[in-house]
Every structure is written in structure tokens, then in C-alpha cells.
Steps between C-alpha positions, in 0.01 A plus 500: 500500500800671574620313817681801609224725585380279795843493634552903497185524729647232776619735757321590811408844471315416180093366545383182400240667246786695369690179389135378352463866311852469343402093390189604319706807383723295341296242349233749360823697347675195380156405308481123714141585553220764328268441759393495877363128473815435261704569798281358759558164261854531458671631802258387785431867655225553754197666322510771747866547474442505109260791546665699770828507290305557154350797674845645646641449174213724324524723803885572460442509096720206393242291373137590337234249474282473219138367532367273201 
């Protein structure tokens, strides 16, 4: 993961879940994981931070989700 990304976010006008958004962002772009419990494995999120970022990410059209 781009350690960068994190480190744009860490000012205080921007939200926690923001920062979290941009991390999944980045490692969903980047290709370090193809899947919710891929990332949940990897990078250690919060199940209900996974899914309230996945859903913003849908929701603002930068990601689309694909069910098996």
C-alpha cells in the first residue's frame, strides 16, 4: 500500500472514516486485495468499518462490487 495515502488524510478537519475510505481505496486500486475478507485478512479493518467504507465507495461510484 501506498504509505502516502494515510498520511494525506492526517489533518484535523479530515474524519477518521475518511482516512479508512482512502486505505481501502488504495489497496482495492493498487490490487493488494480482491476481496472484503482478503482485506479483513490482510490489513486488520473492523468488519463494520470494511462495510461502511465498501458501501461509500459504491455510493460515490469509485468502486463496484461484484457478487459470485
Amino acid at each position: 500500500m501506498n504509505p502516502n495515502v494515510g498520511d494525506l488524510f492526517q489533518t484535523s478537519d479530515i474524519r477518521v472514516k475518511d482516512t479508512d475510505k482512502a486505505r481501502i481505496f488504495d489497496i482495492v486500486f493498487n490490487g493488494y486485495a480482491k476481496s472484503r475478507k482478503e482485506i479483513l485478512e490482510k490489513f486488520h479493518f473492523r468488519p463494520t468499518v470494511l462495510t461502511n467504507a465498501v458501501r461509500e465507495l459504491i455510493a460515490d461510484g469509485l468502486i463496484i462490487e461484484e457478487k459470485k
